[in-house]
N, C-alpha and C positions, 0 to 999 in steps of 0.2 A: 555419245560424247566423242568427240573428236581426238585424234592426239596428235600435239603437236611439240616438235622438237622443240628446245631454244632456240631460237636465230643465231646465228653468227655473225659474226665481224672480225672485220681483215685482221683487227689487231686491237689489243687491251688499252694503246696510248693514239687517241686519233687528232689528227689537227682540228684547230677549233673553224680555221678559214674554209676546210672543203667539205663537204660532204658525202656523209658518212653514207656507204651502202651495207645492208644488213641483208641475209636472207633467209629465207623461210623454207623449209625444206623437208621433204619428206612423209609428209603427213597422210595421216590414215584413217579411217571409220573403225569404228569396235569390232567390225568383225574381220579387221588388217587389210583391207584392199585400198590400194590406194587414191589419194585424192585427184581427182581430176581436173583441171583447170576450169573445166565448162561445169562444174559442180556448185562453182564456190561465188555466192552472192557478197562475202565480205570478210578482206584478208587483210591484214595488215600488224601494227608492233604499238603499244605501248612502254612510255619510259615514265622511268621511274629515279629516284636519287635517295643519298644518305647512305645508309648502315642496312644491310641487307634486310635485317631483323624488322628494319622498322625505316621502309622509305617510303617517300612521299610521292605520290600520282601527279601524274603532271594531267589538268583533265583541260584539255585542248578547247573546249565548248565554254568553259567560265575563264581559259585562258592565267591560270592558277594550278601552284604547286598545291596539293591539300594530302589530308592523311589518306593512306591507301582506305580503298573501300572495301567491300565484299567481292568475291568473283564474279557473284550473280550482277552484282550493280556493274560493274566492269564491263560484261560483255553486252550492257545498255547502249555503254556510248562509241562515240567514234573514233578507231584506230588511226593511226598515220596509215596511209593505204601503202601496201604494194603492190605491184603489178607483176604477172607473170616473164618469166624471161623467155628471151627469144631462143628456139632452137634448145632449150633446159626445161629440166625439171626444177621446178622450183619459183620462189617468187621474193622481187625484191623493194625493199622501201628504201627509201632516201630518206635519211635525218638532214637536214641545213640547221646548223648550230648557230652561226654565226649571224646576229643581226636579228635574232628571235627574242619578243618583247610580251611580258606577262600583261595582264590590264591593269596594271601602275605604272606601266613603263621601264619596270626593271628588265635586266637579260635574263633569259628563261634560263642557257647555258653559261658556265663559265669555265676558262682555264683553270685546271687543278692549281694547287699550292698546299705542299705537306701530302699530296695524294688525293685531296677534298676538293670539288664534290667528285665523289661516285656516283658512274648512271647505270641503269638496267634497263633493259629491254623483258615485253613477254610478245609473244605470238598470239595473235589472236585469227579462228580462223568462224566462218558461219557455212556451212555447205547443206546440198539435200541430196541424200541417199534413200533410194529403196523409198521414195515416196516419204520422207520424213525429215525434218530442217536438222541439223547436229550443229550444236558448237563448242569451242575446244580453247583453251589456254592452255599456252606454255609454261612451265617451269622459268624462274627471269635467268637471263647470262649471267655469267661473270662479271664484276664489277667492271665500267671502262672509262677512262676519262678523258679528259683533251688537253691540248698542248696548244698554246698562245704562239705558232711558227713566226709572229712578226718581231716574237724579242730579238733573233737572229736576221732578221730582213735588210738589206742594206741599205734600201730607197724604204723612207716611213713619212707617211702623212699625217700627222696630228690637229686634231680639234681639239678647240674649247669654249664651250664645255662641248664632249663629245657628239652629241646629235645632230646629222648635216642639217637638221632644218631651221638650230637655233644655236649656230654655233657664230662666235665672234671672231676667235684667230682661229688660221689654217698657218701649222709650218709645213713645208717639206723638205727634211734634211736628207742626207746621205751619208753614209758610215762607213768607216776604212776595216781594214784585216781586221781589229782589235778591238772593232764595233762603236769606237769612236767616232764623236761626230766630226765630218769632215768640214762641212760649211751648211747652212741653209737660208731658205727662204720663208717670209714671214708674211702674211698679210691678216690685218687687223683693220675690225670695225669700228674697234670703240679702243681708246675714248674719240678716237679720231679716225679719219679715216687713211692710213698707213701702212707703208710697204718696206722691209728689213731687211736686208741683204749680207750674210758674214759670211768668213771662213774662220777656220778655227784652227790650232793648234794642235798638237798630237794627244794633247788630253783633252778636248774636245772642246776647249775653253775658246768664245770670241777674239778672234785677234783685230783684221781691218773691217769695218762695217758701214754701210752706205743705206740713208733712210731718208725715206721721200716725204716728210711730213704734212699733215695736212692742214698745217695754211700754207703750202707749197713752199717751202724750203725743202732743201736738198742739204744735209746733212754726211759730210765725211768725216770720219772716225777714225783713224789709224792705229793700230796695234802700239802698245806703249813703246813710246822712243823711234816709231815709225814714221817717216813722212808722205806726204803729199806728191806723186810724183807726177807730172807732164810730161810726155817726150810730144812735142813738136809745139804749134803757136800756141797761144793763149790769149786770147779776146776777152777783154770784161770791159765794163763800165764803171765802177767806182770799186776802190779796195780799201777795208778797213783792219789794220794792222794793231798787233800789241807790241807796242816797242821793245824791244831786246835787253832793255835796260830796267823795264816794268814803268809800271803806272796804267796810263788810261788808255782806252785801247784809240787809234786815230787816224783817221782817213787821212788817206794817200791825196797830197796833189797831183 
């Protein structure tokens, strides 16, 4: 039997956009000599989530969180690999959290809230020593979870509904010191097909807005009490006014 440390990671709170490197390290045969890279037919981390007591396998092959299984059934399937590092002792795996989808289509990962979910990691190692296979599970980390960095982003791109492949509007705002929205851009499929354009106020609210609609009208909008401004010519063709006085709106001779 193998023994293998926990893995490590850089830190207990990791962004949910980069990815995460974890390593493997130190590991030894029963009789303590240790592991050699050209040893070892198959290295890598399982994760896991919840309550230490009682968390859930993430089993990569059915693409499903499910209850943890046995050790023996564990060191069945397939690890996230790692690879050795260059010029080190030791070996490392890449988590990519972000953009990772169960076979329902939900996110495998999410940003913590209240502290929840917690992830684990175990090491898992396969080597041949002394003419004989060994394999070895870690003890899991410390609990560790992730942090959503784009609630603080200044430039954000929004879908809806979220999945680029079936999404209808895309904005792209931009936010001041106070994370307030500064102005953005809008484009929409449906109902029509439509493009938005604001700025906003210092609470983040719509002031002037210009919208391309789609039976091609061009639509100006101006912040309450705001006008229409031209500085130089102005060319049209027919102009239809609401008199000053009210009533019916009425083209200009």
């Amino acid at each position: 039997m193998l023994n293998i440390p926990a893995p490590t990671l850089p830190a207990p709170s990791l962004p949910l956009s980069q990815p995460a490197k974890t390593l493997l390290a130190g590991l030894t045969y029963g009789d303590g000599s240790a592991v050699a890279p050209t040893d070892v037919s198959s290295i890598g981390v399982f994760t896991f989530r919840g309550a230490s007591s009682a968390a859930e396998f993430w089993d990569a092959g059915a693409k499903a969180w499910r209850p943890t299984p046995a050790d023996a059934e564990i060191m069945t399937l397939q690890p996230l690999a790692a690879a050795p590092q260059s010029g080190a002792t030791g070996w490392t795996a890449t988590l990519l959290a972000l953009g990772q989808k169960d076979a329902a289509g939900n996110d495998v990962y999410s940003a913590a809230s209240g502290g929840n979910p917690r992830y684990y990691l175990r090491g898992f190692a396969h080597a041949r020593h002394a003419g004989h296979d060994e394999l070895g599970l870690s003890a899991l980390t410390p609990g560790f979870t992730f942090v959503d960095l784009s609630s603080n982003a200044r430039f954000k791109t929004e879908l809806e509904p979220a999945a680029a492949d079936s999404a209808h509007r895309v904005r792209m705002l931009l936010r001041g010191d106070a994370l307030q929205t500064a102005g953005y851009l809008e484009i929409r499929s449906q109902p029509a097909f439509e493009i938005e354009i604001s700025n906003c106020n210092g609470a983040g609210v719509p002031l002037a807005t210009v919208v391309l609609r789609g039976n091609g009208d061009i639509q100006l909008i101006p912040g309450g009490g705001g006008h229409v401004i031209v500085e130089g010519d102005l060319e049209t063709q027919h102009i239809l006014y609401a008199p000053a006085g009210g009533g019916a709106k009425q083209w200009l001779p």
